[in-house]
C-alpha positions as CSV (number, residue, x, y, z in Angstrom):
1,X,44.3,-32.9,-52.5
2,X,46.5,-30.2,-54.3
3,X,47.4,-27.1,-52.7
4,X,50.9,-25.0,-52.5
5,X,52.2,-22.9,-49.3
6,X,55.0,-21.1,-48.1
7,X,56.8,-21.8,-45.0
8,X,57.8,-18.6,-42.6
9,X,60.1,-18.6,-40.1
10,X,62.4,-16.3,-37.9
11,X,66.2,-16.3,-36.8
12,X,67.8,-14.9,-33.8
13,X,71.2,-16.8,-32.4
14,X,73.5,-15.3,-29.7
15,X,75.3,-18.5,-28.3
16,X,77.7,-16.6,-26.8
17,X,76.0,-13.5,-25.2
18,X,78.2,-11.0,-27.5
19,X,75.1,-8.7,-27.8
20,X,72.9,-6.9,-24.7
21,X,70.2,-8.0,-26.8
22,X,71.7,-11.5,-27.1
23,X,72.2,-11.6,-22.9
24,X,69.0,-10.9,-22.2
25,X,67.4,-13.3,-24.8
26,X,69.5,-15.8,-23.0
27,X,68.1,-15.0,-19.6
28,X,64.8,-15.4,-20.3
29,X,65.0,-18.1,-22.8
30,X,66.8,-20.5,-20.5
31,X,64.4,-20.0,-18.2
32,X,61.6,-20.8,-20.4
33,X,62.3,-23.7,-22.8
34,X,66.2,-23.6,-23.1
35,X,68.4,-22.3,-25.7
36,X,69.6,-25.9,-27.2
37,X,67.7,-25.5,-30.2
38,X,68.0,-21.7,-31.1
39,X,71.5,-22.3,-32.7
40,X,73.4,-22.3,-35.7
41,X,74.1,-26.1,-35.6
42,X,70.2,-27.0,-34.6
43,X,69.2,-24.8,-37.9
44,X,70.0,-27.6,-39.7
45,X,68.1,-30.2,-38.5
46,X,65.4,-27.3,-38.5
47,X,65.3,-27.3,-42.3
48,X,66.0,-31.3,-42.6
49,X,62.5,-31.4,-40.6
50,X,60.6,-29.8,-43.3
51,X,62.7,-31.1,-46.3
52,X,61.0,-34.5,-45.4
53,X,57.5,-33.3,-45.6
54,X,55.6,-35.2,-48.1
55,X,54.9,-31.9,-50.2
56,X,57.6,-29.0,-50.4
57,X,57.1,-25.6,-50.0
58,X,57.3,-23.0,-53.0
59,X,59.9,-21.1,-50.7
60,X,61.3,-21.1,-47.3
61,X,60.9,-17.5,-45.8
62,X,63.4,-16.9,-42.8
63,X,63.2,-13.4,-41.1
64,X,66.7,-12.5,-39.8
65,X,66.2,-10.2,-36.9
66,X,69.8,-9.1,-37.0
67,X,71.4,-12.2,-35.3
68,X,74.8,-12.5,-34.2
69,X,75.1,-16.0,-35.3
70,X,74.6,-17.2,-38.7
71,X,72.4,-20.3,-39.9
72,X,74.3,-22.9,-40.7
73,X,75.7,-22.9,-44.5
74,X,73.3,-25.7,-44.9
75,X,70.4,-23.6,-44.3
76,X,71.9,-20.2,-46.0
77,X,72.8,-22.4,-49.2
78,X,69.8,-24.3,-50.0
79,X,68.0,-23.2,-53.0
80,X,64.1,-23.1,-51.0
81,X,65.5,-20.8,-48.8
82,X,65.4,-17.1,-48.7
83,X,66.7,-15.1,-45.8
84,X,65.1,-11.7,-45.7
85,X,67.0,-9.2,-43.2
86,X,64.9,-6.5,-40.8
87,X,67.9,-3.5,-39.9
88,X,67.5,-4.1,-36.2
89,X,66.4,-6.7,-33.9
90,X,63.0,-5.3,-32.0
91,X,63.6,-7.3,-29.2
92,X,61.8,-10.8,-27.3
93,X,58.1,-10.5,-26.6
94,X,58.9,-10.8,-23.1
95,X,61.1,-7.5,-22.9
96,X,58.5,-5.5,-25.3
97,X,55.4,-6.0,-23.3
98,X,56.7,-3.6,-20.9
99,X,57.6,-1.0,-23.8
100,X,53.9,-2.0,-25.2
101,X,55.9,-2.4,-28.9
102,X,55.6,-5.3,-31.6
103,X,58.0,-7.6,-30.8
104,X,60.8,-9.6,-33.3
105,X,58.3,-12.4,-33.4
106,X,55.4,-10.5,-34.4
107,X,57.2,-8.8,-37.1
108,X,58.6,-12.4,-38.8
109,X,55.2,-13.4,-38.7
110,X,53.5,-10.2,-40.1
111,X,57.0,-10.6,-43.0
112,X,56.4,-14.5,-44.0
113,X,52.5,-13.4,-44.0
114,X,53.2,-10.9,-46.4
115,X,55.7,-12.9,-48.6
116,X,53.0,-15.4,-48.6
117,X,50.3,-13.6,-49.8
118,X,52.7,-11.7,-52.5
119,X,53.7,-14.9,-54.0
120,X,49.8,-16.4,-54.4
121,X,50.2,-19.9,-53.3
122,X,47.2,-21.5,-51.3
123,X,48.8,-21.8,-47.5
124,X,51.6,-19.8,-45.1
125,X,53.2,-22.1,-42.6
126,X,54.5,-20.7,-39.8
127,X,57.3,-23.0,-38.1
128,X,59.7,-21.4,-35.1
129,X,63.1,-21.8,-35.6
130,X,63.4,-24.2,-32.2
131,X,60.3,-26.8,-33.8
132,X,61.6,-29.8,-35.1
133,X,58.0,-31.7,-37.2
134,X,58.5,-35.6,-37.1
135,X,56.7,-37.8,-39.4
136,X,55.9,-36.3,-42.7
137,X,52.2,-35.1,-43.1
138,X,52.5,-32.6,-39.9
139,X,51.8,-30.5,-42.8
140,X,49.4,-31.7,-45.1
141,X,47.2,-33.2,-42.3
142,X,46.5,-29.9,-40.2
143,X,45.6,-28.4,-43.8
144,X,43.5,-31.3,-44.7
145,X,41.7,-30.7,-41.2
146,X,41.2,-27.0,-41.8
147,X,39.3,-28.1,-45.0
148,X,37.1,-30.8,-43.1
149,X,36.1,-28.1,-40.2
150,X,36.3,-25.3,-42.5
151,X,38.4,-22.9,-40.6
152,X,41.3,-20.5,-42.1
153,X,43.6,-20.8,-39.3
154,X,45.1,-24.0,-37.6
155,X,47.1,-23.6,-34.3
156,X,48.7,-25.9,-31.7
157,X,46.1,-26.5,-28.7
158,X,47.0,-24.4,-25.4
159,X,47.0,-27.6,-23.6
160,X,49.9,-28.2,-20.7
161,X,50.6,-24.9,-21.3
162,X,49.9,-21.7,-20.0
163,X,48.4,-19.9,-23.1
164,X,45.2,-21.0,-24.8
165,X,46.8,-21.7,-28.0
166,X,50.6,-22.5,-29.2
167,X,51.9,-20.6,-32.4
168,X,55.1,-22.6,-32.7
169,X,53.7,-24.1,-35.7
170,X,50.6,-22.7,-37.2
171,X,49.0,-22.4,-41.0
172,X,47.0,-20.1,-42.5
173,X,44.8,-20.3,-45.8
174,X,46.3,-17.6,-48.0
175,X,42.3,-15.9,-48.7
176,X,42.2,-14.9,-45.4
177,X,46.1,-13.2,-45.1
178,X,44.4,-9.8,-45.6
179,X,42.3,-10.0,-42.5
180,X,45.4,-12.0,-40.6
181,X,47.9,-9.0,-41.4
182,X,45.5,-6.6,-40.9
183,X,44.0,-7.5,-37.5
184,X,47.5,-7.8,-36.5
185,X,48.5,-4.4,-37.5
186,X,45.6,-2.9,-36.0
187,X,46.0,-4.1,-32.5
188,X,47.4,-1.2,-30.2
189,X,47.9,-3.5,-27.2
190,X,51.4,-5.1,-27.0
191,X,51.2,-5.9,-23.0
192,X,49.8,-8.8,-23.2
193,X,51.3,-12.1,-25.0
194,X,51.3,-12.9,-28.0
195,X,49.4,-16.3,-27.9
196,X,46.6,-14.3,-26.0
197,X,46.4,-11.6,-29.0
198,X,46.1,-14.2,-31.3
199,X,43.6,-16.2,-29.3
200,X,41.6,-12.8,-28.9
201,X,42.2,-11.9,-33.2
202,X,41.1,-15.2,-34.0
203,X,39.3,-17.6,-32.1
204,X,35.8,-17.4,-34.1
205,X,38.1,-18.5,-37.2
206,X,40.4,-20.7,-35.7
207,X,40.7,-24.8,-35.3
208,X,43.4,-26.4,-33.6
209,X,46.0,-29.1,-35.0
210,X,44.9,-32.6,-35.3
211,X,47.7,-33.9,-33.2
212,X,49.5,-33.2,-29.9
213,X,53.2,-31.1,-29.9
214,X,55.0,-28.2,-29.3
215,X,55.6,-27.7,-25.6
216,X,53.4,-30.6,-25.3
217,X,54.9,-34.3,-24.0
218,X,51.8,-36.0,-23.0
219,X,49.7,-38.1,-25.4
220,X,51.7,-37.5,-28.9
221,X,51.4,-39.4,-31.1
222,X,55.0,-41.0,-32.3
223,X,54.1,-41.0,-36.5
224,X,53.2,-37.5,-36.6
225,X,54.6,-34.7,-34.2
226,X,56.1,-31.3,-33.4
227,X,58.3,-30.4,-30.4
228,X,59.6,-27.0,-29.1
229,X,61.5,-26.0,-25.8
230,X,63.7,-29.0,-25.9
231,X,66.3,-29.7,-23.3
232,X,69.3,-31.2,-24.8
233,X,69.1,-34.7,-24.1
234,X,65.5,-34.2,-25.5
235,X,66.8,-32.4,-29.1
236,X,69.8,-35.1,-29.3
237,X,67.5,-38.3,-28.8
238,X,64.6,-36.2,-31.5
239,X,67.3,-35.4,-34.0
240,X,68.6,-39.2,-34.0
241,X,64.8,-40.1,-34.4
242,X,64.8,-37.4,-37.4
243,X,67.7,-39.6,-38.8
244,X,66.3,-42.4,-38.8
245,X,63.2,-41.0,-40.6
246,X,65.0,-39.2,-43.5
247,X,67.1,-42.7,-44.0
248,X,63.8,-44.7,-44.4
249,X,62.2,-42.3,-46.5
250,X,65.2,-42.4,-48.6
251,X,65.5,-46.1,-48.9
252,X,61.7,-46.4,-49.2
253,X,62.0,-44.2,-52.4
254,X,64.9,-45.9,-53.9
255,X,62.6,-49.0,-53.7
256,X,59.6,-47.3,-55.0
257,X,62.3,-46.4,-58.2
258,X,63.4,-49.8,-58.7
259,X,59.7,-50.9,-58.7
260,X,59.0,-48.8,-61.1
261,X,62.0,-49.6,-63.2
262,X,61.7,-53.3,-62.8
263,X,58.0,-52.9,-63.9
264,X,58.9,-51.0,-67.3
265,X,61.6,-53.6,-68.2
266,X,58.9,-55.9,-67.9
């Protein structure tokens, strides 16, 4: 199966709590899921996850929401990638509820959506900048899954969570962007979270992933996963596990070239 896609993404990083913004982002994010892998260092491995895909994106859309902290260089310098500033950051979802106003989120979502569907390839791929994927065909099975059950969006399952649905890593057919952004756009209420909104936009179009991750830990399956909300023993053991997958993938295609070289001198 052929098909291209763009991956979206946003970036907000304030190790140090130099911002107000940045302080209470902290707050509420090491309360719920840690701030381990929402930092310039973890960026990399971010991008390293999606690099060993078995397909690569067309581009690499990252929303800056005016973060203190850079990504790191390997990130800013890689030629996928395009970093695409907003002029202020609007603030977690948690803190605009109460203000009933789009959060930071929303709005790299409703960007990459956008970019997506300006750049006519067949898929956007949302992946949050704390998701490391593990095992390469995260991507190409969920899309291969949409096609079987014939949906246009794909998100992670609610399950073990408090939300019917995740949105850590979620795809969506590129024919259907114009309802996506729209719908989006539309709805007035910002109270409630963002995983409900969705749930309410989109559950008569929706399927959910063909495997287990995110904030899930129960039941994954170890060739083909995504985590979120990692502590930091949990980020350091997945990153060594990333490792280890980018050096067999790299040895397994230098033998896949010799094979083929040994073959033509033949």
């Amino acid at each position: 199966m052929t098909y291209t896609f763009i991956i979206g993404s946003g970036w907000f990083s304030d190790e140090k709590g130099i911002s107000d913004l940045g302080k209470q982002t902290l707050t509420h994010q090491q309360r719920y899921g840690g701030t381990a892998a929402r930092s310039t260092q973890f960026s990399q491995h971010w991008l390293a996850s999606i690099l060993e895909m078995e397909r690569l994106p067309k581009k690499i859309m990252i929303c800056d929401a005016d973060s203190v902290d850079p990504l790191h260089e390997f990130v800013l310098s890689h030629p996928l990638v395009s970093i695409n500033p907003q002029t202020q950051n609007f603030g977690h979802g948690s803190m605009c509820e109460s203000q009933n106003i789009l959060c930071g989120w929303a709005r790299g979502v409703l960007m990459g959506a956008m970019y997506t569907y300006n750049n006519s390839v067949d898929y956007y791929v949302y992946v949050e900048q704390d998701v490391l994927l593990m095992g390469n065909q995260c991507i190409s099975k969920a899309i291969e899954h949409m096609n079987l059950v014939q949906k246009t969006i794909c998100f992670g399952s609610g399950d073990e969570t408090p939300q019917k649905l995740q949105q850590s890593f979620f795809i969506v057919k590129s024919s259907f962007l114009p309802q996506f952004i729209s719908r989006l756009v539309s709805w007035t209420d910002n109270r409630i979270t963002e995983e409900n909104k969705y749930f309410q936009c989109f559950q008569h179009d929706m399927t959910f992933l063909p495997f287990r991750g995110g904030r899930q830990r129960q039941g994954l399956n170890p060739h083909m996963y995504y985590k979120q909300h990692m502590d930091i023993p949990e980020m350091q053991n997945e990153i060594i596990l990333l490792q280890k997958q980018i050096l067999k993938n790299e040895n397994d295609r230098k033998e896949k070239n010799k094979y083929h070289y040994v073959k033509i001198l033949r």
